[in-house]
C-alpha positions in Angstrom: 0.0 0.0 0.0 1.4 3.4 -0.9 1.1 6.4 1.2 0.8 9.5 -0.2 2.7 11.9 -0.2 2.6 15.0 2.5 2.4 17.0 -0.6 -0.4 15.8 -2.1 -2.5 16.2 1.1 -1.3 20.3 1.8 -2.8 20.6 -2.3 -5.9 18.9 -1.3 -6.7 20.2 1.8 -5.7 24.1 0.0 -8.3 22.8 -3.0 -10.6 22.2 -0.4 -10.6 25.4 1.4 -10.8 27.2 -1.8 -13.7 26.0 -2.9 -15.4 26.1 0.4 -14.1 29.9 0.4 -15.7 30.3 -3.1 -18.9 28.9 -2.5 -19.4 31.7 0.4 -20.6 33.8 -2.6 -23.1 31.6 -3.9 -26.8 33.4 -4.6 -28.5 30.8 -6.1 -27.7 27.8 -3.5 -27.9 27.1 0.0 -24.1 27.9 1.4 -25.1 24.7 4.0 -26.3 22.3 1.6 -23.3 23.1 -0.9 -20.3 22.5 2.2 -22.2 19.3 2.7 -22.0 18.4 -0.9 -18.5 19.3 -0.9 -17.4 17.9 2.2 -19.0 14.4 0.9 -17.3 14.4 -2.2 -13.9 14.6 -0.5 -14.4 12.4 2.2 -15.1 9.5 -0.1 -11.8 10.0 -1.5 -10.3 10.5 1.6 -8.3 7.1 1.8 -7.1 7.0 -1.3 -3.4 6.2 -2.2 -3.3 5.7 -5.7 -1.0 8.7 -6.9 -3.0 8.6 -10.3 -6.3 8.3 -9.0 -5.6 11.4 -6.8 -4.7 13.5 -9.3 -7.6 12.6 -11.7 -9.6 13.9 -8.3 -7.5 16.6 -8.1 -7.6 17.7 -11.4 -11.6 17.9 -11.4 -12.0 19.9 -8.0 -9.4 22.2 -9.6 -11.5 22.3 -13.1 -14.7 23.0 -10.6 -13.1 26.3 -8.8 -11.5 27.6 -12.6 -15.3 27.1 -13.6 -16.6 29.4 -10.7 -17.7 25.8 -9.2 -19.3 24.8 -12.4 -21.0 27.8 -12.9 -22.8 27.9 -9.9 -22.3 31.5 -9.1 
């Protein structure tokens, strides 16, 4: 089993707070029900170690907050 790297977890946790930080200016969506969403989405990935797999993940939270969080604002 690989571990990854310390890295990787400073970028994801930085991803996460980003978009959490983003979605603060939401109109259209309930600020609760979107950190929920959120939240979710990374805790299911949460004990991954596959290097690719988490930057495929990675990669499409990033694409989310370049795309205003899928043009949800």
């Amino acid at each position: 089993m690989k571990i990854p790297s310390p890295e990787w977890s400073s970028k994801v946790l930085l991803l996460y707070r980003q978009i959490l930080k983003q979605g603060k200016s939401l109109k259209y969506t309930d600020y609760d029900f979107f950190r929920r969403t959120i939240r979710r989405e990374f805790e299911q990935q949460r004990d991954e170690v596959e290097i690719k797999v988490i930057k495929e993940q990675y990669e499409k939270g990033a694409h989310f907050l370049r795309s205003h969080l899928g043009g949800l604002q």
